[in-house]
Structure formats: C-alpha cells, structure tokens
N, C-alpha and C positions, 0 to 999 in steps of 0.2 A: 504493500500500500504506500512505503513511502516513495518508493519509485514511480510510481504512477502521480501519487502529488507532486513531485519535482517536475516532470513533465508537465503539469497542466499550467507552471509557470514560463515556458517555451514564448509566448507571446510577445511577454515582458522583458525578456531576456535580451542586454545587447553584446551581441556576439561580434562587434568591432575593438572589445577593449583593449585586445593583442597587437592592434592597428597603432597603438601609440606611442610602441618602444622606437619608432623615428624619430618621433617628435622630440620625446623625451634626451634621447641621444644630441640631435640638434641642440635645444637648448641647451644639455650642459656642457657640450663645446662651445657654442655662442657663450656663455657664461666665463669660460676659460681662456679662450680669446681674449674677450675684451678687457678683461681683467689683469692678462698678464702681457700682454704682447705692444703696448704703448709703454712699458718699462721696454722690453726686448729692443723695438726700433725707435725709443726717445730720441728727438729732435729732428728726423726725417722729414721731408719739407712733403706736404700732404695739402691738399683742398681743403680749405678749410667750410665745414658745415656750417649755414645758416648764413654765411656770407656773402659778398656778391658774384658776381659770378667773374671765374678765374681770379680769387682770393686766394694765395698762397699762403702759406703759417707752416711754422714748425710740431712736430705733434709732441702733445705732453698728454698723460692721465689725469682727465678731468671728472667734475662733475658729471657731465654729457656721457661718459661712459658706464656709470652708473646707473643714469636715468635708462639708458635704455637697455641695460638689462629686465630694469623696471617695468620698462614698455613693453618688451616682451615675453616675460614673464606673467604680465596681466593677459596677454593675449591665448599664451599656452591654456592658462587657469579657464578663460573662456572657452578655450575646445572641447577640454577635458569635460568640462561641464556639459555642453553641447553634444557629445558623444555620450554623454550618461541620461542624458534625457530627450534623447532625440527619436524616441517614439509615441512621447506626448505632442508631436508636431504631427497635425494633419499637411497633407501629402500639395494638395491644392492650395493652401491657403499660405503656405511660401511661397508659390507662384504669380500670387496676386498681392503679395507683399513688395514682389519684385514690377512686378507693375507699376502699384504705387506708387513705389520709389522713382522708378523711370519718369513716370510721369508727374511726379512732384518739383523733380527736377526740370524738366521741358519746361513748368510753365513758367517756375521761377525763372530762369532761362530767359525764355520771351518778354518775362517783362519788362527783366534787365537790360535786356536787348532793345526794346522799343524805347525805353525809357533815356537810352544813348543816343537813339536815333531822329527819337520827335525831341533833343534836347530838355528834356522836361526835367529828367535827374528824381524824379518821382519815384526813388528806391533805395530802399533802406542798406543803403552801400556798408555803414560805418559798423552795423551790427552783422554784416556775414562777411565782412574783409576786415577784423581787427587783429590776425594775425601778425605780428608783430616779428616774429621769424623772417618771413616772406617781402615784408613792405612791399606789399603789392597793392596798387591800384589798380579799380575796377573800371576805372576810363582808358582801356586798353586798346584805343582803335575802335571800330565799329566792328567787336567779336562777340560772339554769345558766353558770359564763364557762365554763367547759372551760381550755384551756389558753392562753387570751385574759388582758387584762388588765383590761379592761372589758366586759359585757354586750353592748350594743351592738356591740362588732367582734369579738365569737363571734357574734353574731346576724346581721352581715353576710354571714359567712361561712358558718355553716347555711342562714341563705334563699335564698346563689346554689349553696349543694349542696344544696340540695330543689326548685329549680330545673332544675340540670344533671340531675339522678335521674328527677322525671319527665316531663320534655322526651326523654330517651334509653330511656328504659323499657328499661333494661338491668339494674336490679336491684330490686325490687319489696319485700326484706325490709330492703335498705341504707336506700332510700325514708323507709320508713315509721321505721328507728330515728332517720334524720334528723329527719324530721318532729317526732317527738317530744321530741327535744331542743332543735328549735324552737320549739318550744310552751313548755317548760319553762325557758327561756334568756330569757321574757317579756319579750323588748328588740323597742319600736315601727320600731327601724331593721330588724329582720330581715325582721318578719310587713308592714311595708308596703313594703318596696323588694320581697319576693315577689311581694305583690297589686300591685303595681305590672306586675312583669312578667308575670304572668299577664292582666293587660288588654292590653299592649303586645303579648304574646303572640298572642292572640286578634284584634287590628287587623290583625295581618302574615299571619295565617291564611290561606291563600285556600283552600285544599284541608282535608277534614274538619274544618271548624269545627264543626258540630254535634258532633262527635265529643269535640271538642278542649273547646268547653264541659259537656258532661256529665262529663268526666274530672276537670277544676276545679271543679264545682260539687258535684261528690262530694266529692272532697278537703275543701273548705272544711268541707261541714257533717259531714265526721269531724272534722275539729279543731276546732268549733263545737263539737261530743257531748262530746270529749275532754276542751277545758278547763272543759264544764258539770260534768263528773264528779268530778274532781281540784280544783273548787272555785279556779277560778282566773279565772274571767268576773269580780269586783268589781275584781282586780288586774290582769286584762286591758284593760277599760275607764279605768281610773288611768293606764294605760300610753302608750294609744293616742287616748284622747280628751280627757283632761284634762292629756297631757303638755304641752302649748300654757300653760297656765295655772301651772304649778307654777316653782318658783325658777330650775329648771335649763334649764327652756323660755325664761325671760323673760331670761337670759342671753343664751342661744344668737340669740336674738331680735335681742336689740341690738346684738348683737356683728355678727353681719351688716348690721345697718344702718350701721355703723362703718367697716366692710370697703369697702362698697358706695360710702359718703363718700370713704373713704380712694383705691379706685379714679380715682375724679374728681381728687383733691389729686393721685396720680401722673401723670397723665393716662394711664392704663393700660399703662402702660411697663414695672412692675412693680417692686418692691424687691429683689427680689434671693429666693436659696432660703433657708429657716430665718428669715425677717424679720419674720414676720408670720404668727397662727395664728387659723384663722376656724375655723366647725365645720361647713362644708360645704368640699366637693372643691371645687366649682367657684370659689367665689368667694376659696377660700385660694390655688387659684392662679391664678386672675388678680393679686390684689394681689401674687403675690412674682415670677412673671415675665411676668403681661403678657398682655395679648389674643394677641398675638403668637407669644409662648412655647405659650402654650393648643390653639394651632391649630396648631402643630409636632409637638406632642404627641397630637392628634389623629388627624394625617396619619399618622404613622408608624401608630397603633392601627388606620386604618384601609383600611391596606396589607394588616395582618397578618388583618384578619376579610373581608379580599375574599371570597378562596380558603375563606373555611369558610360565609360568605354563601351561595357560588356548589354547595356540595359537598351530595349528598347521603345522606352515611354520619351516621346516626345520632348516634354518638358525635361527631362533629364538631359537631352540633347541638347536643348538649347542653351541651359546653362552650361553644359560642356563648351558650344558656342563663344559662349559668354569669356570664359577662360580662356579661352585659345587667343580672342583678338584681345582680352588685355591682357596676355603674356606678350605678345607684336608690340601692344603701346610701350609697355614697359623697357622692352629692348629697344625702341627707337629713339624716347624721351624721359622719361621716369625712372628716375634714381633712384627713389627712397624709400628703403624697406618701410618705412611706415605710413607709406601710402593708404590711406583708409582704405579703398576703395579694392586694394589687393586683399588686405585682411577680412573687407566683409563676402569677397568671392571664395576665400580660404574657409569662413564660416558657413555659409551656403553649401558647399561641395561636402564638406563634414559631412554636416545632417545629413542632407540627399543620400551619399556614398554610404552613410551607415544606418541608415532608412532602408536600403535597396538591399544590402549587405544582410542586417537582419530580417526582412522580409525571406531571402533566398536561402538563407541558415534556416528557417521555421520551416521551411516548406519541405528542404529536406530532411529532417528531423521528421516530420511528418508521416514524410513517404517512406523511410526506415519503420518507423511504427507499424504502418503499414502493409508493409513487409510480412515483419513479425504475428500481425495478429491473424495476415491472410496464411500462416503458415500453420496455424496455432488454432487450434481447436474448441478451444477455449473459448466458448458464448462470452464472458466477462471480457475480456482482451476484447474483442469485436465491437462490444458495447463501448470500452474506453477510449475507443477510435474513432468511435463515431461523435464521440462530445469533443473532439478538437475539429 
C-alpha cells in the first residue's frame, strides 16, 4: 500500500530537479572567478563598466564584483524556485503573459514615439529613463525605445517577439503591432538578429519549407512597403548598412578587437563578472569568466531547450523562436549578462522545459504501471490504474 501511495503523488512530482547540477556548477565558478581572478590580473587595462563608451581603467576588486555575484545569485535562487513550482503554472496563461508583455511594451513604444514626433514630449521620460548607469536620453532621434533605455535593446526585444508571434501563429493582430514597432524602433540589432533567425529558421526547416519561405518573404516585403511609405528607407539604410562606418560602429569595432587581445593576455580564464565591458554577449563573456565559464553557461541553457527542441506544441516553439533571435541580438549588440530581458527568456524556458519534462516523466511512469498491471492478474492493480 505504501507503494501505490507514492505513486499516486507522480503528478506533483518535478522530475527536473537533477537539471540543476549546471547551474549550480556555473554559479560556483562565477563565484570563484570573480572573486579571485581581479587579484590574479590586478591592474590590466580592461573596459571599464558603466562608463562611456571606449572608457579604458585599470582593473582592481571592487564593490561591483560583489554586487554581482549578488545579482546572480538572486537570479539562481529564482530558478531554483521556479523549477520547484513550476506545475502550479497553467500551460496557457504564460503564453498570454507573454503577450501582454509584448504588447505593453508596443504601446508604450508608440507613445513615446508619437510623443517625439508631434513634438509634444507628452511622456513621462524622467520616471522610465532614470537610470543613472546609462545616462541615457530618451530624445534619441526619431526611434521607438518603449520602455528600454537604449534603441537597440527594445529592438532586441521586439525582433525575438516578432519572432516568437510568427513562429506560433497564435496571434496575427499582436504580430503585426509588433512588427511595426519594429520597424519604427529602427535599431540594426533588432531587424538583423530577426533576419538572422529567419534564415536559421529556414536551414532547421525540414517539413513545409516552401510554406515556411513564402510566409517570410511576405512579411519582408510588407515591411519593405511599410518603411517605403513612412519615409524611413534613407534612415533604414544609415542604420543597417553604413552603421559599420559611422563613430559608434568604429568603436564597437575596436573594442572587440581589444576584448579579443585581452582574451589571449588572460589566457581565457577570465576576469572575473563586472570587469570588463565588450559590446557583444559572447566575447564580454569570455573575457570576464572564461571559455570555461561560457560552456557552463551553455550546458545548463541547453538542458533547458532539450524538452522544447524535442516538443511539438506550438507555443513551445515559438518561445524556442523567441530564444534563438535574442541569442542573434545579443551576439551583434548586447553585452550585458544582466540584460533583463535575457534572464526573463532564461525564466520562461525553465518552467516551459520543466513543465514538458514532467509532463513526459508522468506519462511514462504511467505507461510502466501499465505494463505491470496489464501483466498482472490482479483485479486491484487494474483498479489502481485506472484512478491515474
């Protein structure tokens, strides 16, 4: 009898908790890193974080390396959490969370947008740009940020939700106000980590590809019409083809070749988290923790998109979607491990991943039962199979 009661708690059970020795791993070398390896290469001339751009500093152990073990240490504590109750989350109603969000941000977006355009200024700049890190203003040109601080990581964040919207073809008017918020948010990190995925897309394709390219080659040439109409093709091309060439390109430029130097001077061991600021994901963290660290960080990401690899519900795919074009943004523009917007796709895949994970663990747990009771003669065994 006590066997058959441990069984009848199978539902409740999450069978992802073995999924965390990555994580765990990671952190406590992020931990160890940072900790000790700004003694190791003290004084080495590194990017300095938070500063302006091509800010050069000597590194020393600061406060800052602290805090962000802090940072991510709060974030760990949220997974863990998230994984232990991530069958109290119905299946749908993350999905229209994510909607939400997508579209809370669009409209903010437009307002801010219109609000630069009819000069009116009729938006409460001072209380969603008071980041003081950033010193960023929200009179950036005539671009969309929404509720970003810079262009580009609202345009991260629009390209992998126009991304996830038409990968799940679950809402077609969300879609399309995405879209054009993407268009209007004229950041080259959005519109190519998209077309990025959308090639990526189409290589992984094997089943209706034709399908799959007449979908995307629609789309393109409406938002080709779009930004012909709206007079935004000279500032398109500014954006996307001469961005290489302008002040902010030939920075971004050197600075990675600097990173790239500086990789070899550590011998990819890393500096430590907060030590060093490149302006791509990959190569800012290799410099602060390491080949090593990179591939920690990997493994666990790649625990967590098994189960949604392997899954075929829609919605699962679209946030796969979702992932893929803000890993592109992140590699073209987006430095900063703590990019909000990376940690709540990192949250998101959790659940889902371990939603799908213990669904596929019950089921066969089940069908073992199953087994046993179809083998088994036993009236009562038969009966306890039928109440799961």
């Amino acid at each position: 009898m006590t066997r058959i009661h441990q069984l009848g708690y199978l539902k409740h059970f999450n069978f992802q908790s073995a999924n965390l020795a990555p994580l765990y791993v990671f952190f406590v070398y992020c931990c160890l890193i940072t900790l000790f390896m700004p003694f190791v290469f003290d004084g080495i001339e590194v990017v300095s974080p938070g500063q302006d751009n091509g800010t050069y500093a000597k590194l020393h152990f600061s406060l800052k390396h602290i805090l962000q073990i802090i940072y991510i240490a709060l974030h760990v504590i949220v997974i863990i959490i998230l994984k232990t109750i991530s069958n109290r989350f119905l299946f749908l109603k993350i999905f229209k969370l994510i909607n939400s969000l997508i579209l809370f941000v669009s409209i903010i977006g437009f307002w801010e947008f219109f609000a630069k355009v009819s000069e009116t200024y009729a938006f409460p700049s001072d209380f969603l740009y008071n980041n003081p890190s950033y010193a960023q203003y929200w009179l950036q040109g005539i671009r969309l940020n929404s509720t970003f601080t810079e262009p580009s990581y609202a345009g991260a964040f629009l390209g992998a939700s126009v991304a996830y919207l038409l990968y799940s073809r679950i809402n077609v008017k969300l879609l399309v106000i995405a879209a054009i918020a993407l268009i209007l948010n004229l950041s080259g990190t959005g519109l190519v980590s998209f077309s990025l995925f959308c090639f990526f897309s189409l290589l992984i394709e094997k089943q209706n590809r034709g399908k799959y390219i007449f979908i995307i080659m629609m789309f393109i040439l409406i938002i080709t019409v779009f930004i012909s109409l709206i007079g935004y093709k000279d500032l398109m091309y500014d954006m996307l083809i001469y961005k290489a060439d302008s002040q902010s390109g030939t920075e971004r430029s050197s600075i990675i070749l600097f990173t790239i130097n500086l990789l070899e001077e550590t011998y990819f061991l890393g500096l430590g988290l907060g030590s060093h600021r490149c302006f791509s994901f990959l190569t800012g963290m290799m410099a602060n923790i390491g080949i090593v660290g990179l591939l920690l960080f990997f493994w666990y990401i790649f625990i967590i998109l098994r189960p949604i690899c392997k899954s075929r519900n829609r919605y699962a795919k679209g946030l796969l979607a979702f992932d893929i074009s803000l890993f592109f943004a992140l590699c073209i523009a987006i430095p900063d491990f703590t990019f909000p917007v990376l940690w709540m796709s990192i949250f998101l895949t959790t659940i889902i991943s371990s939603k799908l994970t213990s669904s596929s663990e019950y089921k066969r747990k089940l069908f073992v039962l199953y087994k046993i009771s179809a083998n088994s003669e036993s009236w009562f065994m038969r009966k306890i199979y039928k109440l799961f």
